[in-house]
Every structure is written in C-alpha cells, then in structure tokens.
N, C-alpha and C positions, 0 to 999 in steps of 0.2 A: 504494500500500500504506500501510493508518495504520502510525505513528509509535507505538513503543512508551515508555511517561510514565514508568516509573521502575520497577526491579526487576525479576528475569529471571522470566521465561514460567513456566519448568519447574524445578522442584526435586529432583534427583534423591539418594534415600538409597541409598549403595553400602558394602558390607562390604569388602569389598574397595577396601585403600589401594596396592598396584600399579596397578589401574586407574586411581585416582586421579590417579594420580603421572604417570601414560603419558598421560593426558588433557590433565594441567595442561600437559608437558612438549613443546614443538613438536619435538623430536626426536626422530628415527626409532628406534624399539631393534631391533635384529639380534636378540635374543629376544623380539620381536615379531612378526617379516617375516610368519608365516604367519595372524594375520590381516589378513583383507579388505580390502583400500583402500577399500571402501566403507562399513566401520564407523568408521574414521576422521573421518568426518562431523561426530561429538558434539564435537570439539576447536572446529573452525569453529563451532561451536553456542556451546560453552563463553565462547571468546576475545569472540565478540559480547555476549554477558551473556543470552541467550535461555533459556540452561541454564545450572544449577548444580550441584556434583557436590556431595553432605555425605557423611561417615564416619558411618556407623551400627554399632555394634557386633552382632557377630554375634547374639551373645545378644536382644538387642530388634530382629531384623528379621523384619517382620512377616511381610514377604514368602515368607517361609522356608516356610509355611505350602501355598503354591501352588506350590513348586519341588523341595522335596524331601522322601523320607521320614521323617517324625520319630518317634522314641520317646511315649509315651500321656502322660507327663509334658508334653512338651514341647508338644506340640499341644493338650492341654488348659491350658495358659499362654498359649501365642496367639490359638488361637480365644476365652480368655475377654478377651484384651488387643483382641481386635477387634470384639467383640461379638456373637459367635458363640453361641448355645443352643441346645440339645438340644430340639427339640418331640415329646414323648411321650404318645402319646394311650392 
C-alpha cells in the first residue's frame, strides 16, 4: 500500500461540535451506546491523520442544502453560495 507524504486524505466540515468532541475523545459515552460500533470507525480514521473533522457553522453549511428542508431565503443563499442558477427558457 503507498505511503501517505503529508496531510490527511479527507476533510471533513461538521456542524455539529458533540460529534466533534465524541470523535476526538477515545472514550466511550453511555449517551452514546446506541450508536453503531460500526460508525465508530471515523475515530481510527481520525487518530491516523487520514480524516479530519473542522466546525462549520450552521449558518454557512453548504450541505444543508441536500439534507434538509429550508425556508426560500435560505436556499436561495446557498444555492447562490454554491453556484447554483435558475435556467429559464
């Protein structure tokens, strides 16, 4: 397998600083238990330097766009933030 030369793989922007926190933190939280052992995975990810987790503010994540319902304001800020236009023929 090559040899990875400097800086992690993956970059990840999460809104979410609990998850953060649960990633960074090798200890198990008891208001944790009921997810997955199998999502647990992104820590081993993390510790290696493969992933990276950043804070994004709710306000500027892009992602918001593909995951939840927004108001016409809001979705008209993002899609312009992502480069999204209206083709009207």
């Amino acid at each position: 397998m090559p040899q990875r030369t400097s800086g992690p793989e993956l970059k990840i922007m999460e809104d979410n600083q609990s998850c953060i926190k649960m990633t960074n933190n090798p200890v198990n939280h008891g208001r944790a238990k009921h997810i997955d052992i199998k999502y647990h995975h992104i820590r081993d990810e993390v510790k290696r330097g493969d992933v990276t987790l950043n804070y994004c503010e709710t306000t500027i994540m892009l992602a918001d766009i593909m995951t939840k319902g927004l108001p016409g304001p809001r979705h008209k800020d993002l899609t312009a933030a992502l480069g999204i236009h209206a083709c009207l023929h």
